[in-house]
DRENPA-6241 format. One record per residue (C-alpha): x, y, z; residue in one letter. Coordinates in steps of 0.2 Angstrom, whole numbers, padded with zeros to 4 digits, always signed. Example, Ala and Ser with C-alpha at 12.3 -4.5 7.8 and 13.67 -1.06 7.14 Angstrom:
BEGIN
+0062-0022+0039A +0068-0005+0036S 
***
This chain:
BEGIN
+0569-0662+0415X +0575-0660+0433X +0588-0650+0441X +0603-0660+0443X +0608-0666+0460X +0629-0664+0458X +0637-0675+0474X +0654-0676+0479X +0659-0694+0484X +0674-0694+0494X +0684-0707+0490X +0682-0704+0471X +0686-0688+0458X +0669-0694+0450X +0651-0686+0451X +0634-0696+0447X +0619-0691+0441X +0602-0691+0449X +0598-0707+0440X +0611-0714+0447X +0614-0723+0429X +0632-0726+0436X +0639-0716+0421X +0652-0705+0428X +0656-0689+0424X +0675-0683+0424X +0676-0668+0436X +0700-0666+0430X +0689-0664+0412X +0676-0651+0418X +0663-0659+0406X +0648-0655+0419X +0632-0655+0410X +0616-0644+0419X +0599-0641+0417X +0586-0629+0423X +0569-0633+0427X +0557-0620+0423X +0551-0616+0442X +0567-0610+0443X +0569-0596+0430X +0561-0582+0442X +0578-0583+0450X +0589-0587+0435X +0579-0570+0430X +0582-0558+0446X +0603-0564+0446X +0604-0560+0428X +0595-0542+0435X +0605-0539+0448X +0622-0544+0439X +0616-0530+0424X +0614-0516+0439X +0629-0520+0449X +0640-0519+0432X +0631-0502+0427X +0637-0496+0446X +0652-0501+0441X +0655-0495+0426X +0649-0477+0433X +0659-0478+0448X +0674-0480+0436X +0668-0465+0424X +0664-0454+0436X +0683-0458+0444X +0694-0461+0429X +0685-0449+0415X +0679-0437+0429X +0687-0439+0442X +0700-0423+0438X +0684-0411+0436X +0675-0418+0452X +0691-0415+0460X +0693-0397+0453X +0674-0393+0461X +0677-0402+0476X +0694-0391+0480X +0685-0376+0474X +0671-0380+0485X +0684-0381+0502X +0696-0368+0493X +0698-0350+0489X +0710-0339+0482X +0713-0321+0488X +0723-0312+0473X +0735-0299+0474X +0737-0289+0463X +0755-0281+0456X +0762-0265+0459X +0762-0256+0442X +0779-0250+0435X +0783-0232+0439X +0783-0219+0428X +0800-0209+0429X +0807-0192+0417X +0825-0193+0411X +0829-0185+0426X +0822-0199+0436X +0809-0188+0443X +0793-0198+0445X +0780-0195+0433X +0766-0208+0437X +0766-0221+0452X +0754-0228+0468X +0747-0226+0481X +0737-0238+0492X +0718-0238+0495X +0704-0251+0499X +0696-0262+0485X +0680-0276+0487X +0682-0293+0483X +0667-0304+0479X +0668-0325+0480X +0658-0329+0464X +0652-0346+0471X +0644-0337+0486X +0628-0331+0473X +0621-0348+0473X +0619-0345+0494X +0601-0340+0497X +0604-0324+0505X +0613-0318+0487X +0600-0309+0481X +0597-0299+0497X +0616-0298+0498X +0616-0291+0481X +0605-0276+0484X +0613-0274+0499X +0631-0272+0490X +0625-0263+0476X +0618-0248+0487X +0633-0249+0498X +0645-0247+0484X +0635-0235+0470X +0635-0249+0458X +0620-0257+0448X +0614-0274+0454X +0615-0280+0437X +0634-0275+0434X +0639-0286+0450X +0629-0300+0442X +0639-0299+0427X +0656-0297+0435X +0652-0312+0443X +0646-0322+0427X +0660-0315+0418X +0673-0322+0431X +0662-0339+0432X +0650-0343+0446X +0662-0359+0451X +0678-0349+0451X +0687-0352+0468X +0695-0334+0467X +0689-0317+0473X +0687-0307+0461X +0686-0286+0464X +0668-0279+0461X +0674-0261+0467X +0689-0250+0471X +0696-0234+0480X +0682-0239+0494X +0678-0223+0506X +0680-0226+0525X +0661-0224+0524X +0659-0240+0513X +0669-0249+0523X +0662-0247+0538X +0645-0250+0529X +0652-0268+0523X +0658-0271+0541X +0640-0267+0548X +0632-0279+0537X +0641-0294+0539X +0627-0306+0542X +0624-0302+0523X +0641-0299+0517X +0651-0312+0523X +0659-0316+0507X +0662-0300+0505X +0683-0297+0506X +0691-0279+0510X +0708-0279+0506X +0722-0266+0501X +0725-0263+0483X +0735-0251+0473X +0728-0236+0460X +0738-0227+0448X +0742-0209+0452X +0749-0196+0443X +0759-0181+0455X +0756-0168+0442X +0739-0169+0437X +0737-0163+0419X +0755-0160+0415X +0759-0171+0401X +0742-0180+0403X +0740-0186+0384X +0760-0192+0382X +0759-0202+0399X +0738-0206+0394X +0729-0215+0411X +0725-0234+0417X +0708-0241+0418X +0699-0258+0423X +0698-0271+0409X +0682-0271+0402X +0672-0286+0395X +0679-0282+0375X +0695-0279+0381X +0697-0294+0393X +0690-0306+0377X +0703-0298+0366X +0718-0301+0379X +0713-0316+0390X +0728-0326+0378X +0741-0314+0386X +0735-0319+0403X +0723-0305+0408X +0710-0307+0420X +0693-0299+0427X +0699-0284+0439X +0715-0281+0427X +0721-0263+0425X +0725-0258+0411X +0735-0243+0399X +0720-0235+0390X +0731-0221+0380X +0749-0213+0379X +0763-0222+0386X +0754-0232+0399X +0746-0240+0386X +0762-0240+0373X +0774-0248+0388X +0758-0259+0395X +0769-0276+0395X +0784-0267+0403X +0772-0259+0417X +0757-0271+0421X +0766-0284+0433X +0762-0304+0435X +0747-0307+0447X +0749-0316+0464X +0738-0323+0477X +0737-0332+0495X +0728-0351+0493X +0717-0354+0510X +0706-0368+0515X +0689-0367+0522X +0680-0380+0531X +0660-0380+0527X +0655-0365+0538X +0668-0354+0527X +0681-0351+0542X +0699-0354+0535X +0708-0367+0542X +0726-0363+0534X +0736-0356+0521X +0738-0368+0508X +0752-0359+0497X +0757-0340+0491X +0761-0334+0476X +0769-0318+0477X +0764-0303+0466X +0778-0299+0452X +0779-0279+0451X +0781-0270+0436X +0795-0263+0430X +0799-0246+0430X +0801-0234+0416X +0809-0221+0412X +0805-0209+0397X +0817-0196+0387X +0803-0182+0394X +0810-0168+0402X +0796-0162+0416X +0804-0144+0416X +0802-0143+0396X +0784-0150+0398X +0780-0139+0410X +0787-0125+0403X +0780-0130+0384X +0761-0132+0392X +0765-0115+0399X +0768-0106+0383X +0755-0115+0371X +0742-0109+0387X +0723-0112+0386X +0723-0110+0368X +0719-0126+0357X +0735-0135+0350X +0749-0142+0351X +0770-0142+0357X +0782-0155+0352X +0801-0154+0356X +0814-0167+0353X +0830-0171+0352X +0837-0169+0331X +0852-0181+0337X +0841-0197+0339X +0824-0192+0340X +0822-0193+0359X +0805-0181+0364X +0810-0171+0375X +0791-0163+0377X +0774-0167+0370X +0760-0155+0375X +0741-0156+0368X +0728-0142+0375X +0714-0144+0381X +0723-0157+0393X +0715-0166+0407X +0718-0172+0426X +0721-0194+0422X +0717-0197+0440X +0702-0195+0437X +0701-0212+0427X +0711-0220+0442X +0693-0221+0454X +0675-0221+0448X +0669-0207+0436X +0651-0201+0437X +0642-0196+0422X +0643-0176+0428X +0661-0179+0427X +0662-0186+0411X +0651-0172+0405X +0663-0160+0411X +0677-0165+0404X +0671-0167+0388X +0665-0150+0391X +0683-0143+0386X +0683-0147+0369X +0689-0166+0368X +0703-0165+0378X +0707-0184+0376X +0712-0183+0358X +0731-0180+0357X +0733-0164+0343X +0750-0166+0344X +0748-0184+0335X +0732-0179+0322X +0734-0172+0304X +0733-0154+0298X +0738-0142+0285X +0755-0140+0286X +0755-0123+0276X +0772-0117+0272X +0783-0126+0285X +0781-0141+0270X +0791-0129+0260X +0806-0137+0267X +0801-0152+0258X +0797-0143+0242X +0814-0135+0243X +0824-0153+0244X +0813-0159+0230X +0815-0145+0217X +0836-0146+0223X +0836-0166+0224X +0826-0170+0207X +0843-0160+0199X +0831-0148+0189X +0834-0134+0201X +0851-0131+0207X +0852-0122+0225X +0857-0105+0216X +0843-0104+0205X +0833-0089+0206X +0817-0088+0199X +0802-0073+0199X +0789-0071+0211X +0772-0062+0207X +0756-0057+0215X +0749-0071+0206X +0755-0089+0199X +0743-0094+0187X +0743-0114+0182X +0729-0125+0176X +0715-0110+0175X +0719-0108+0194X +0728-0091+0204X +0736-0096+0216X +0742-0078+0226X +0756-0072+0235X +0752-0068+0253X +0760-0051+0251X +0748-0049+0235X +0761-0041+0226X +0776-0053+0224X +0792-0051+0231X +0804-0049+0213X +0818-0061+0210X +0824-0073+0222X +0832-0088+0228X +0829-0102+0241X +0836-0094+0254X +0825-0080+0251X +0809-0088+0244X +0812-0097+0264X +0816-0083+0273X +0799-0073+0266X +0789-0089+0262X +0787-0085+0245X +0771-0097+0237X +0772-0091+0220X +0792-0096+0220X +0788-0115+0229X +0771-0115+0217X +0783-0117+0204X +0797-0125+0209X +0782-0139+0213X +0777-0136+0195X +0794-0139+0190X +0799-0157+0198X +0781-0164+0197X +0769-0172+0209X +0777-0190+0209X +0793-0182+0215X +0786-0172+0225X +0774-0187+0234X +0790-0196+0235X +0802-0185+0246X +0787-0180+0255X +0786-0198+0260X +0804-0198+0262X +0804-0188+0275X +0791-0199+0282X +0773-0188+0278X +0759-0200+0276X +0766-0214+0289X +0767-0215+0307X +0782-0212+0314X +0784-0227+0324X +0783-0219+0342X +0777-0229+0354X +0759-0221+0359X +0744-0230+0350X +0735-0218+0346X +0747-0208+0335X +0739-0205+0316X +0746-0207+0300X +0742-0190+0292X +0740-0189+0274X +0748-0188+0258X +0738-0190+0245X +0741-0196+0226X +0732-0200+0210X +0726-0215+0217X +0719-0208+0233X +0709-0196+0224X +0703-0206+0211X +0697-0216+0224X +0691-0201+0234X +0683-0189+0223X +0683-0201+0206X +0696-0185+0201X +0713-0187+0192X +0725-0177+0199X +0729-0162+0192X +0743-0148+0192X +0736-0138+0202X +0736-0151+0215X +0756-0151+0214X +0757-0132+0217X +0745-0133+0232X +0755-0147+0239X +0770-0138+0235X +0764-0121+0249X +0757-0137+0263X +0740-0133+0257X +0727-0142+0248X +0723-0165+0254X +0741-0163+0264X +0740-0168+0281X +0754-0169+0294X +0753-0171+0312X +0765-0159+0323X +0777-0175+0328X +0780-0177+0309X +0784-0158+0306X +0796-0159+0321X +0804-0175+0313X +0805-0164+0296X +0814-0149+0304X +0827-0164+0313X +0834-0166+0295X +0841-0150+0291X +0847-0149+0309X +0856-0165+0310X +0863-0165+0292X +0852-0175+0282X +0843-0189+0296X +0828-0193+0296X +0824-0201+0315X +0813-0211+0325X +0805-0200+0336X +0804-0211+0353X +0799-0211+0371X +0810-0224+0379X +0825-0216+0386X +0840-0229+0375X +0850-0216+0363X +0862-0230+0359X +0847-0240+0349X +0840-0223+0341X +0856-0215+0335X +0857-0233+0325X +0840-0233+0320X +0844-0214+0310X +0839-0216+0291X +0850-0206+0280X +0839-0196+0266X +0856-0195+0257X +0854-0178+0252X +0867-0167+0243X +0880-0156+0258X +0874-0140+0248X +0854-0145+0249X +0857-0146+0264X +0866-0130+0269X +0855-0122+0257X +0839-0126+0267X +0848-0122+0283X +0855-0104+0278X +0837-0102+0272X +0829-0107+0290X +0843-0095+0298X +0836-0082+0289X +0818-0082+0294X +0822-0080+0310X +0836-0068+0309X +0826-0058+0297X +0811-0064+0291X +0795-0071+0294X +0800-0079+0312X +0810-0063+0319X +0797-0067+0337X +0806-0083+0339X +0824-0077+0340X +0834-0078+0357X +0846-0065+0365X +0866-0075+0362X +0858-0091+0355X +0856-0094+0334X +0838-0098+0331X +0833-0106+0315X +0816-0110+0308X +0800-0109+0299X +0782-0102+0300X +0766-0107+0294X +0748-0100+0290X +0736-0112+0286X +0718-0108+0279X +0705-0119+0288X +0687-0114+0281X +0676-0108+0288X +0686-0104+0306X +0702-0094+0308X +0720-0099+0301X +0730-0113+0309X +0746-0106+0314X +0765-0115+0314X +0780-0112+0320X +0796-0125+0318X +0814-0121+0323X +0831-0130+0331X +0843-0121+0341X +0857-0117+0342X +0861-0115+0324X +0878-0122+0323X +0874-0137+0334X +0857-0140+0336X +0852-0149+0353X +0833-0144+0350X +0819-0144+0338X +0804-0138+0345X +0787-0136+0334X +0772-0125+0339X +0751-0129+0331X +0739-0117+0338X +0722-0122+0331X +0710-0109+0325X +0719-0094+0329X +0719-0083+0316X +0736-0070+0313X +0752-0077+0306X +0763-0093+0312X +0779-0082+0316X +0767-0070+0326X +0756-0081+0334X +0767-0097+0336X +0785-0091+0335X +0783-0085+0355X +0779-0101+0359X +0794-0110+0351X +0805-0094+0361X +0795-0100+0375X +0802-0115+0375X +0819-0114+0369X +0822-0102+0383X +0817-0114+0395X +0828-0128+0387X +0845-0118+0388X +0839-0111+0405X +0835-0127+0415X +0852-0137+0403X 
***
């Protein structure tokens, strides 16, 4: 069959067939019937071809603009875009006095464009940078992978740059041209090592640390709080990010500034630390390993915390070598915070035994009761540290003189589960709740703990240890000084805090709801080791002194030695608590002085 032959006749709305059969066809009705012949289906065949490709262009050019049009356009600005950042200021760090404890201070930084590695000269450029800066080659690449090869922003490969580094930068431009120096801000700490472990140091975010913050906005390049309070305060003190948007035209030479964001500084804080009291506590404690805490009995407020050794936390603030780190580890782990860890508490616990034996109402505060050379329980001797007993006597006196055999057995007496609990009470065996991360939770251990432990019930002779602070107890320094708060504020218990709001703190007090006359009982008691007893090195000339001391064995070295006390008697303003590590000789020689220390300086400097 032929191809049909349609012809329009002008005078008509009708079309004819080839044959010309005179059958018309209705063109209003659309009824037009066609054939093909087969010379023509080459053609028929390339159309249908050429219809399929243009659709498929089609449909391409419409993904590529509606489904990815947003991420083409995102590379396409990145490509003609770049964003300098800016980092904030980070809050200051001021005393209660408003003296500044922690602030900074401007120096140079280098900022690398992560899409300039895909340039051909990168890794010429690389090894150029690396040696110019003391960094590895392989660390700049994995700053830049960790930031993301496409990002648009510069991210910082190095900080506190020397004039000589940038001068080095500037001389090798033809390599370095995405190279960006710019000023930047470090952290810096006037003091040095004075109160280095409450105030702790800042650091750049590592790779751990960003994956575990990048929710709460952080960033490669970051500096964060690693310890203390700059890392107990870090939302108050790390700032919000800004940055400057430019343009570049393909050659990289900025056209204009397309928008700035300004850096949003940190806020200041300001700490209930006395830098006089610090100062003067790390003066007293000297280079020997331990620990100071003051604070205020009223509310809690530390006035000092001291841990020795200490180091200097600007060193953290620029690059440290491995010799450095080596010697400060050198000192004896001078990052750990003694003044937060767990030890013996020795006879300062006493304090709790005595509020134990008086609360449990199976000891009233006039009881008297025998000491000997020897208090044997369960098939164990437990001695007198005078080795001969001191006779008949009271709490007042058994505190005054330290008496074990009298507190082995009023701890006999009341039990361990009574004594656990006001141990726990007066909050042993928990953190405190001050704002430093790193503070630990001591230990007070129970049946289930050593069962658990040792696959041991626990015995009697586990009370009456406990009962003299010997034995699993653990308390930390900051928890004795929240101990000796109690007696000295009436019957509290406070939140030991950092964050200089007394209103808040004075509310958060927790009543023990001790009897008046436990209460006065342990206090007469405390006034008398001082006035009298085991503490007389801590007393001050026209200021009333009350307090405890503590002697705690610590196989194989020497003793741990304590001292706890709050002044001035009547009122007390003051608690400050003494821990001298492995020093051998008794708490009221060896860590009373330092308490004097300190409370001298207190009325001194008030």
């Amino acid at each position: 069959m032929g191809l049909v032959n349609l012809v329009k006749k002008p005078k008509d709305n009708y079309i004819r067939d080839k044959k010309n059969t005179g059958d018309p066809i209705n063109r209003k009705n659309k009824k037009v019937w066609l054939t093909v012949g087969q010379n023509d289906q080459p053609i028929f065949i390339m159309l249908l071809i050429s219809l399929f490709l243009l659709g498929a262009i089609g449909f391409r050019l419409g993904y590529l603009q509606i489904v990815e049009g947003d991420n083409y356009s995102i590379k396409a600005d990145n490509n003609r875009t770049k964003i300098i950042p800016k980092p904030p200021v980070r809050g200051n760090l001021f005393d209660r006095k408003g003296r500044i404890l922690a602030a900074t201070r401007l120096s140079h930084s280098a900022y690398l464009w992560p899409i300039a590695q895909k340039k051909e000269n990168w890794p010429e450029a690389k090894t150029m940078l690396a040696k110019i800066l003391g960094i590895s080659a392989e660390n700049l690449q994995n700053i830049l992978a960790q930031e993301g090869y496409d990002s648009p922003t510069l991210v910082r490969i190095a900080r506190n740059l020397t004039p000589q580094q940038i001068t080095a930068i500037e001389e090798n431009r033809h390599l370095l041209s995405d190279v960006e120096v710019d000023t930047d801000t470090v952290r810096y700490y006037p003091h040095h090592k004075i109160g280095s472990h409450v105030l702790g140091y800042t650091r750049e975010i590592n790779a751990e640390e960003l994956k575990a913050r990048q929710q709460e906005g952080y960033r490669m390049g970051d500096v964060i709080g690693k310890m203390g309070v700059e890392a107990g305060f870090e939302s108050k003190l790390r700032g919000e990010w800004g940055g400057i948007l430019l343009e570049r035209d393909g050659t990289g030479k900025v056209l204009r500034k397309l928008g700035i964001k300004e850096a949003k500084a940190g806020n200041d804080v300001t700490l209930t630390l006395d830098l006089e009291l610090q100062k003067a506590a790390e003066k007293a404690l000297g280079d020997r390993k331990g620990a100071v805490v003051a604070l205020d009995p009223r509310d809690g407020a530390v006035l000092a915390m001291v841990s020795y050794p200490a180091f200097d936390p600007n060193i953290f603030s620029g690059k440290i070598t491995e010799q450095m780190w080596q010697e400060v580890q050198a000192k004896g782990y001078p990052l750990i915070n003694r003044a937060l860890m767990g030890f013996p508490p020795a006879s300062t616990f006493k304090v709790v035994t005595a509020t134990a034996g008086m609360e449990s109402g199976k000891f009233s505060p006039k009881t008297v009761l025998p000491t000997y050379a020897y208090l044997h329980v369960g098939g164990t001797a437990f001695g007198e540290w005078n080795r001969a007993g001191f006779g008949p006597m009271g709490f007042v006196r058994a505190l005054q003189w330290s008496s074990n055999t009298f507190f082995g057995q009023i701890g006999n007496g009341v039990g361990g589960e009574t004594l656990i609990e006001w141990s726990r009470k007066y909050g042993f065996g928990s953190k405190t709740g001050i704002e430093i991360p790193e503070e630990t939770p001591g230990l007070i251990a129970d049946n289930e703990w050593k069962k658990k432990r040792f696959n041991w019930e626990w015995t009697i002779g586990d009370t009456v240890n406990m009962s003299i602070g010997q034995g699993f107890t653990q308390a930390t320094p900051l928890q004795l000084a929240v101990m000796f708060a109690v007696p000295a504020n009436g019957g509290y218990k406070v939140t030991p805090h950092l964050y200089e709001d007394k209103a808040t703190f004075l509310k958060k007090r927790q009543s023990l709801n001790l009897k008046p006359e436990t209460v006065s009982t342990i206090r007469e008691g405390l006034r008398a080791v001082v006035a009298g007893g085991t503490g007389g090195k801590a007393s001050l000339n026209g200021i009333a002194v009350a307090g405890k001391s503590g002697t705690a064995e610590a196989p194989p070295g020497k003793s741990h030695t304590w001292f706890g006390g709050f002044a001035p008697y009547d009122k007390p303003e003051i608690v400050v608590v003494a821990f001298v590590e492995h020093s051998g000789g008794g708490g009221g020689s060896t860590a009373g002085p330092i308490v004097r220390e300190v409370l001298e300086a207190y009325f001194k400097y008030k």
